[in-house]
C-alpha positions in Angstrom: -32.7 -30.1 10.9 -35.1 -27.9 9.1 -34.1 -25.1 6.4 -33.9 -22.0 9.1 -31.8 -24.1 11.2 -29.2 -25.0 7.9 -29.1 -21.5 6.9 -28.2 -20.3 10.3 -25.5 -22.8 10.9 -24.2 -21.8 7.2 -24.4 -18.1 8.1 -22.2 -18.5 11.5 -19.8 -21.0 9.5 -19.3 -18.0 6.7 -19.4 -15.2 9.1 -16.4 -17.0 11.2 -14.3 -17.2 7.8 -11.4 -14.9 7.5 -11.7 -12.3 4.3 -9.4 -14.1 2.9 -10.9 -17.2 3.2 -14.7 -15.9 2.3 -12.3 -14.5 -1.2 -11.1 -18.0 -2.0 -14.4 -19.7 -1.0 -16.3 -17.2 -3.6 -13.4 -18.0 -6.2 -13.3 -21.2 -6.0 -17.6 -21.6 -6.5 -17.0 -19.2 -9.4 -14.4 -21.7 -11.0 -16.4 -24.5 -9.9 -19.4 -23.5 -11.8 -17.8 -22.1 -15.1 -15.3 -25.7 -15.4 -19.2 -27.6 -14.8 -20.6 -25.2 -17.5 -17.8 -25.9 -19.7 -17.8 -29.5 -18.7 -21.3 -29.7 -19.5 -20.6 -28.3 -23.1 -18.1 -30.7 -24.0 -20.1 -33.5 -23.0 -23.1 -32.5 -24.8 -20.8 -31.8 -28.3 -19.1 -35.7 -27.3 -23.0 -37.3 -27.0 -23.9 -35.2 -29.7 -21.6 -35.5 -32.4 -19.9 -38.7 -31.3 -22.3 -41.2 -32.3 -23.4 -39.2 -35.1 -19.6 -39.8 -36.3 -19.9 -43.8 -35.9 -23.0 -43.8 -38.1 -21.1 -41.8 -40.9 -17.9 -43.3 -40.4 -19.8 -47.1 -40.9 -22.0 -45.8 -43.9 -18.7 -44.6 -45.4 -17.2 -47.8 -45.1 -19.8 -49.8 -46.1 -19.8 -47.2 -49.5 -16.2 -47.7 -49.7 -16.4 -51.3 -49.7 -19.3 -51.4 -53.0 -17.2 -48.7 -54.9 -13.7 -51.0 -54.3 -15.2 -54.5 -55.1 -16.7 -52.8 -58.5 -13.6 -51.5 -59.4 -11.7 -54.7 -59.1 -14.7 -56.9 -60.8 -13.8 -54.2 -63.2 -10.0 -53.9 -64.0 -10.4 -57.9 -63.3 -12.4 -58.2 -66.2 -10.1 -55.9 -68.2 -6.8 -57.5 -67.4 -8.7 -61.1 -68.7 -9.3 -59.3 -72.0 -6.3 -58.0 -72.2 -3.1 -58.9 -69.7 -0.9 -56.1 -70.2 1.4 -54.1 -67.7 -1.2 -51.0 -67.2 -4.3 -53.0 -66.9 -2.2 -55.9 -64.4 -1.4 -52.6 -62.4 -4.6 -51.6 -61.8 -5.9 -54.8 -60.9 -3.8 -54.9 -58.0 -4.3 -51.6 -56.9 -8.3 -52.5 -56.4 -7.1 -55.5 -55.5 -5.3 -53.5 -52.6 -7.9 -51.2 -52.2 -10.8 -53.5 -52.1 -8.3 -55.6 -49.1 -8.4 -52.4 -47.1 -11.7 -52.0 -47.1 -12.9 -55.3 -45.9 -9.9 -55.3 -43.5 -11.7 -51.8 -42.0 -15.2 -53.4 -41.3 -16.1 -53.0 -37.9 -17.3 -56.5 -36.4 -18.1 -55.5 -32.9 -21.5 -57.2 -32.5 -22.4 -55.0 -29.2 -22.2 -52.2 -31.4 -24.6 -53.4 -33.9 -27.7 -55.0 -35.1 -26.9 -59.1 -35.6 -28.1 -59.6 -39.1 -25.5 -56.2 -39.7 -23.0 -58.4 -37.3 -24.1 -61.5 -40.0 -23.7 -59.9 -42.7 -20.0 -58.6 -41.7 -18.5 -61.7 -41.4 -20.5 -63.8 -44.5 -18.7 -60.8 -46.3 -15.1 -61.2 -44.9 -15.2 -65.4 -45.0 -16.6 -65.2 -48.9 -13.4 -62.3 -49.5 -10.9 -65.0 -48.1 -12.8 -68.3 -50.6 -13.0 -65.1 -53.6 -9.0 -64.2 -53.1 -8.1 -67.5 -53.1 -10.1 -68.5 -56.3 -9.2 -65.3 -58.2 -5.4 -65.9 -57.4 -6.1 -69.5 -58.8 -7.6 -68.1 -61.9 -4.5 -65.4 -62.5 -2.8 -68.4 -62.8 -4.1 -70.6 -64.8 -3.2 -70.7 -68.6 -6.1 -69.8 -71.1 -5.8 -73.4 -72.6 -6.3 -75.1 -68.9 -10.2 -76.7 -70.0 -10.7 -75.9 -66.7 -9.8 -72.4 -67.0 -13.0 -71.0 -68.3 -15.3 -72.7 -65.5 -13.2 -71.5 -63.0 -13.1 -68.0 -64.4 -17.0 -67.7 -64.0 -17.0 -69.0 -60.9 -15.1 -65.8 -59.8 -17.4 -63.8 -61.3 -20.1 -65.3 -59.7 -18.2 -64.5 -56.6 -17.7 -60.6 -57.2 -21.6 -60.4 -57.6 -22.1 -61.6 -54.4 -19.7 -59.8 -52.8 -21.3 -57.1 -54.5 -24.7 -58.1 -53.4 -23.3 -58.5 -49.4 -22.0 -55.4 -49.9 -25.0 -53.5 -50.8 -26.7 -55.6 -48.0 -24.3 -54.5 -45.7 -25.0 -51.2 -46.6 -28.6 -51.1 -45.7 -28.2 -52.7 -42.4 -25.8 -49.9 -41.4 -28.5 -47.1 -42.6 -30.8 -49.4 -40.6 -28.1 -49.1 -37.4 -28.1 -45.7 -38.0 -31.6 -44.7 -38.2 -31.8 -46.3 -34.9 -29.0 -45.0 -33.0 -29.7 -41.7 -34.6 -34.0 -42.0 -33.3 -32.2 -43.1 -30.0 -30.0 -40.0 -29.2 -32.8 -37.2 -30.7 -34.6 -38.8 -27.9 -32.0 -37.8 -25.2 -31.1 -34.6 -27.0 -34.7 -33.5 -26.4 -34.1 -33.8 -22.6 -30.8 -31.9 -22.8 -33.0 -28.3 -22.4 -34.7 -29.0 -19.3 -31.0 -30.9 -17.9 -29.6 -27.3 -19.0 -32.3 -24.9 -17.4 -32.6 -27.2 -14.2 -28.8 -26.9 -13.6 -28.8 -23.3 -14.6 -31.3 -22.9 -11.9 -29.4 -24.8 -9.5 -26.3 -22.9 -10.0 -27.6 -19.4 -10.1 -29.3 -19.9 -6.8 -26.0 -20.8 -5.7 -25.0 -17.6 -6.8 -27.6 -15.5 -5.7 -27.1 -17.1 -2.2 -23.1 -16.8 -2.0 -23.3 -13.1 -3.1 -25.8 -12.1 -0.3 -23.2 -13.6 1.8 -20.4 -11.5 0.3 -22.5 -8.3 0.3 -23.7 -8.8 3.8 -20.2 -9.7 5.7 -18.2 -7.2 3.1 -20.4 -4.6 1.5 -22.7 -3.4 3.9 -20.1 -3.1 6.4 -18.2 -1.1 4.0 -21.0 1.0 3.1 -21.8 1.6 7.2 -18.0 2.8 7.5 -18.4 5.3 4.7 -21.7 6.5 6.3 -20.1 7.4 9.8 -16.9 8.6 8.0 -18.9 11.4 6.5 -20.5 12.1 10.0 -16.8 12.1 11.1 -16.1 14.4 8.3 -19.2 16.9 9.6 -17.2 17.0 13.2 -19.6 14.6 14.3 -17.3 12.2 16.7 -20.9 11.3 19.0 -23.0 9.4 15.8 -24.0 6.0 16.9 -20.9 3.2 16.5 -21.3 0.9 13.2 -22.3 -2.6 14.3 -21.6 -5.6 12.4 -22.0 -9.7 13.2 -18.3 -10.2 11.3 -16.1 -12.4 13.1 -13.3 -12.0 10.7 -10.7 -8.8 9.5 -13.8 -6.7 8.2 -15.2 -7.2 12.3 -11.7 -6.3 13.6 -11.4 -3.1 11.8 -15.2 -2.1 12.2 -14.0 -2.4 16.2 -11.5 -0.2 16.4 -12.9 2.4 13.5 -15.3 2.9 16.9 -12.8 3.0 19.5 -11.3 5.3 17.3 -13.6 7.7 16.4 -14.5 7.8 20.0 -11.4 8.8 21.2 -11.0 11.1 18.6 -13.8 12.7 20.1 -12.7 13.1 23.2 -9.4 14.3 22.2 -11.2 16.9 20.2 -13.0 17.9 23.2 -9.9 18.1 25.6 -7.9 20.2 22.7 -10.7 22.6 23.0 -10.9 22.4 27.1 -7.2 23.5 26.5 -7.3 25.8 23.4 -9.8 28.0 26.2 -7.0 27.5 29.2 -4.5 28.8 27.0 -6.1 31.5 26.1 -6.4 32.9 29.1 -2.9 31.9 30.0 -1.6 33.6 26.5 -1.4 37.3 27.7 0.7 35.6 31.0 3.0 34.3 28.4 3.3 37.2 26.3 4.2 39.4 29.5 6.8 36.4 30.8 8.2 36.7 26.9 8.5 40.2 27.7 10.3 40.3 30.7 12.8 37.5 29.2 13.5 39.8 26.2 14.4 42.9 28.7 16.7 40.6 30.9 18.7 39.7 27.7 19.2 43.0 27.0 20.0 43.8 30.7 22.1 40.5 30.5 24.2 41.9 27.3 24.6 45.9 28.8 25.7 44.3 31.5 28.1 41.8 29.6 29.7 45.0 27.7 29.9 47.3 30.9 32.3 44.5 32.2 35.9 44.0 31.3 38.3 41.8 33.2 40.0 43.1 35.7 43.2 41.0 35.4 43.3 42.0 32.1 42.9 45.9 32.0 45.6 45.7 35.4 48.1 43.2 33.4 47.5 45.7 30.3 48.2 48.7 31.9 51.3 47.2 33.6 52.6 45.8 29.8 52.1 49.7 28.9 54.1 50.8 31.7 57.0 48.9 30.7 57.1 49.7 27.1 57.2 53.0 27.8 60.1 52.8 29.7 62.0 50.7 27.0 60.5 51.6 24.2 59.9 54.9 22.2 56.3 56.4 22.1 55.3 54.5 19.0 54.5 51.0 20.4 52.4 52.7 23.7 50.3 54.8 21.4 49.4 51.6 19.5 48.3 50.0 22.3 46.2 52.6 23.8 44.6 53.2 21.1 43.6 49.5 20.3 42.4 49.7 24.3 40.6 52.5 23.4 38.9 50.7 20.3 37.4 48.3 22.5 36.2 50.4 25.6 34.6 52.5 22.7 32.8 49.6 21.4 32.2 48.1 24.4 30.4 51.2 25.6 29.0 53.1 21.9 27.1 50.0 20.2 23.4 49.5 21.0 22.7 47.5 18.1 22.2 43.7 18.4 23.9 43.1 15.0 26.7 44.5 13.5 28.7 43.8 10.3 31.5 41.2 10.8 34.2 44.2 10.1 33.5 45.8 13.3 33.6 42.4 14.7 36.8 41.3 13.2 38.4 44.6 14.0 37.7 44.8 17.3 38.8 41.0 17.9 42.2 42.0 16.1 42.5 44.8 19.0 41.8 42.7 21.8 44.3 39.8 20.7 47.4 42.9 19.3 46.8 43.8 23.7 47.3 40.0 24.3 50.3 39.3 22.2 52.1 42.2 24.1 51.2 40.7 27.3 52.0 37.0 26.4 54.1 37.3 23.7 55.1 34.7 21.6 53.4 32.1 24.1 50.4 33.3 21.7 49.6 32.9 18.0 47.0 34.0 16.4 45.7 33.8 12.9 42.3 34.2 11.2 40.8 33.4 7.5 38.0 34.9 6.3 36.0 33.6 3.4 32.8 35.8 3.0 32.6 39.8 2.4 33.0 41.2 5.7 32.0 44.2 5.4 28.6 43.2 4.0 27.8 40.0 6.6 25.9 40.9 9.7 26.6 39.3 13.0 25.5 39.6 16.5 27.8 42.2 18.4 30.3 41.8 21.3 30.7 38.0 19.7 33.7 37.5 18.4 35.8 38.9 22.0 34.4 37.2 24.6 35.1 34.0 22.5 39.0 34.7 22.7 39.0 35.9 26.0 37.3 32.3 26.8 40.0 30.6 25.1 42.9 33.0 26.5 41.7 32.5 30.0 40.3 28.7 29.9 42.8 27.3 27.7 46.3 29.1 26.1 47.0 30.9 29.8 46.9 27.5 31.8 49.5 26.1 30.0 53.5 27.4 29.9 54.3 26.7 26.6 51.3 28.9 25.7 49.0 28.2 22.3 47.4 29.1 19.2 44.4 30.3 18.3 42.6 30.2 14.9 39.4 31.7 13.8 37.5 30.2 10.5 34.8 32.3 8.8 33.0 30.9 6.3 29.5 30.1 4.5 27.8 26.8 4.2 24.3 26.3 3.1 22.8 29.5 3.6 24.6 29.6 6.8 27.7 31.5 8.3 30.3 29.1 10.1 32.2 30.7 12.9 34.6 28.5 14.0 37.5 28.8 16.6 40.1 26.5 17.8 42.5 26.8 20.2 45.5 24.8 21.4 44.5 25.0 25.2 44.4 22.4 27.5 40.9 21.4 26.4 38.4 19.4 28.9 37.6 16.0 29.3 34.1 14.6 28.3 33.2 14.8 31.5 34.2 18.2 31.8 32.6 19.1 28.8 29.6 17.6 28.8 29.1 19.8 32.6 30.0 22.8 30.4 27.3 22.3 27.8 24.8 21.5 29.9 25.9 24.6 32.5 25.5 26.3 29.1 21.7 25.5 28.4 20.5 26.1 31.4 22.8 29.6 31.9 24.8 28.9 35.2 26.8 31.9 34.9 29.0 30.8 38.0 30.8 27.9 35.8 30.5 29.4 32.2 31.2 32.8 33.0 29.0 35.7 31.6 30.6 36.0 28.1 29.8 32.0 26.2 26.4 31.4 28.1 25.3 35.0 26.9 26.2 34.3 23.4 24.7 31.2 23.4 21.4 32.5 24.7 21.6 35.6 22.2 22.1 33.0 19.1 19.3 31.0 20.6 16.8 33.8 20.8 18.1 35.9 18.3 17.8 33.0 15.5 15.1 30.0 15.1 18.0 27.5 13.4 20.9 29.2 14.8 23.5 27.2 17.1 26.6 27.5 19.6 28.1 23.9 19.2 31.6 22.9 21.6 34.2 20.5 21.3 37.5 19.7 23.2 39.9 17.0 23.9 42.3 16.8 26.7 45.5 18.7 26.6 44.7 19.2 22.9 42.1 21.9 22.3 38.9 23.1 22.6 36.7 24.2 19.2 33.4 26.1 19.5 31.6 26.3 16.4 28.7 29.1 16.1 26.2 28.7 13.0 23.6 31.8 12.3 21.2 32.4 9.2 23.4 34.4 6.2 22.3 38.1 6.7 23.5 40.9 4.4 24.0 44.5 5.8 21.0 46.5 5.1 21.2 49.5 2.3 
């Protein structure tokens, strides 16, 4: 297989590799090379320094062993002279000392020269005949005729230990010298090991990092390039094109389907920003017509009063005048005349909530005189009425729902209960009555009949409100809720709005 053909077959292997592998591939060489270089470092302190250490340690030895046998040839001599307590200690410290030292001789003869090896152990089997002839002489009497002979004899002895000492020594500087010639020889070799492996290791390097730049990099830098086109509002460039087979080739893919369908969606907003531009004035005249159908919608919805009711009030006022004085009549036709006044006199959208409230408290004092105690009614106000705006003709149609749907229907009658209140920037209006309610079934027909404004199942009055609200406010809401036979609550939330001046 030749080079081309390797590097090829490396390139596909590498190119396969998932980022995260390529990451712990290009880790793992780092760590590889730095333990090697640090490897490398130790090894060449060990061979070094190591040997080095041997030759001094054996010189240092050898030394010890001349300085320990003169001191005891020494304090030998001076305890012969004169055997007292100090100079007997002495003695057998060097005596201890110069032990030690032959005891530490090293005697490994692959690790030295033989006439060294030789010389080691003529020096530790002439210590073992000298110990035993110096004992013999420390303890002899000075009157033994023998004593004196024997005495030089020992002598004799420490000069030639003395002598295969010094011998010693030299051999060892000879060992030395040689082991020492040996490893300057190596040590000479180390620079070129060094620089060859440094070469070696770099062009793994070099060659692992073009790998990582190509597969990682230049993709990288291709994406930034088109993104900058992108930038421009050029969605058309050419696509980026990579060989990855890994993430980095995933997400190069679908940067281009993306940027091509970006494109095209850019083109068909702007296909339909022209369409609806021509369709805009359409809209603003459909807008229009809605707006003037509302405000049809709401004439309309205070030109109407119920029929039943004006026919049922009117007979209640008939018979009160009969058995009543003029006092109670006068009251009521004057709160019926509050409300056809309003009914008929307000052309403003909004109104403050005093109007409102007022004209409610009308409408239910006619009511309570028609169903008497069958009705209870009760309200509780918590904002400033007379400084709260509100849409008009709200409050009304709201009881008249409830009277009509849900307190009238049943014998026993009900109560109703208005809540005013603010919450969050918003004003609550909440009412609750004691009617028979609706079932969800019912009342989930009712709130849809109320979106969509079937006036033939809501009556005019709630899905008019409810589209007023709606159009009159961007957050405001008409919410209902009821339970069978217990009640029915509808809940109307508008922005807070203070009367003007």
């Amino acid at each position: 297989m030749s080079a081309n053909e390797r590097r090829k077959k490396v390139d596909n292997k590498w190119i396969s590799l998932s980022l995260k592998k390529k990451i712990q591939v290009f880790t793992g060489v780092v760590f590889l090379i730095i333990s090697l270089s640090v490897i490398f470092d130790i090894w060449v302190v060990n061979f070094s320094l190591n040997d080095f250490r041997v030759i001094l340690d054996d010189n240092a030895k050898s030394s010890d062993l001349i300085d320990t046998i003169e001191a005891e040839s020494s304090w030998f001599e001076a305890y012969i002279k004169h055997p007292n307590e100090e100079n007997h200690k002495e003695m057998e410290d060097a005596i201890d000392q110069t032990r030690k030292a032959v005891l530490s001789l090293p005697s490994d003869y692959s690790s030295m020269n033989i006439r060294r090896y030789a010389k080691t152990w003529s020096i530790k089997n002439s210590y073992a005949n000298y110990i035993e002839k110096r004992d013999t002489v420390l303890g002899m009497n000075e009157s033994n005729p023998e004593y004196i002979k024997q005495l030089y004899k020992v002598y004799d002895m420490q000069a030639y230990l003395h002598d295969y000492a010094r011998s010693l020594m030299r051999y060892s500087l000879e060992d030395g010298k040689a082991v020492y010639v040996k490893k300057v020889r190596s040590l000479r070799k180390l620079p070129l090991v060094v620089i060859l492996s440094g070469i070696m290791l770099f062009s793994v390097m070099i060659s692992l990092s073009g790998l990582m730049n190509k597969t990682m990099i230049i993709p990288i830098m291709k994406l930034v390039n088109v993104s900058k086109e992108i930038a421009s509002n050029n969605f058309f460039t050419d696509d980026v094109k990579v060989n990855n087979q890994d993430e980095m080739g995933d997400l190069v893919n679908a940067f281009n389907k993306m940027k091509y369908a970006t494109g095209q969606y850019i083109t068909t907003m702007e296909e339909r920003r022209k369409m609806m531009d021509l369709l805009h004035k359409e809209e603003l005249e459909k807008i229009e017509a809605e707006k003037n159908l509302e405000t049809a919608n709401l004439e309309l919805l205070k030109s109407q009063i119920n029929p039943h009711f004006l026919f049922n009030t009117l007979n209640v006022i008939g018979g009160m005048a009969k058995l009543e004085d003029a006092d109670t009549t006068e009251k009521m036709i004057k709160a019926l005349s509050t409300i056809f006044r309003y009914n008929l006199k307000t052309p403003q959208s909004e109104v403050v909530l005093a109007q409102e409230l007022q004209v409610a408290g009308d409408y239910m004092y006619l009511q309570k005189m028609r169903f008497g105690s069958r009705i209870d009614y009760s309200i509780k106000c918590k904002v400033d009425k007379d400084l709260i705006m509100i849409p008009s003709f709200c409050l009304q149609p709201l009881l008249e729902n409830s009277i009509i749907h849900g307190i009238s229907k049943k014998e026993e009658g009900g109560k109703i209960f208005i809540d005013i209140r603010m919450k969050a920037e918003k004003i609550i209006i909440t009412l609750v009555d004691t009617g028979i309610g609706m079932t969800q079934e019912e009342l989930e027909s009712l709130r849809l009949a109320i979106k969509q404004g079937t006036n033939g199942k809501i009556g005019i009055g709630l899905g008019n409100i409810y589209k007023r609200i709606k159009r009159m406010y961007f957050d405001g809401d008409v919410k209902l809720l009821s339970r069978k036979n217990q009640g029915t609550i509808v809940r109307v939330a508008i922005p807070h709005k203070n009367r003007e001046g």
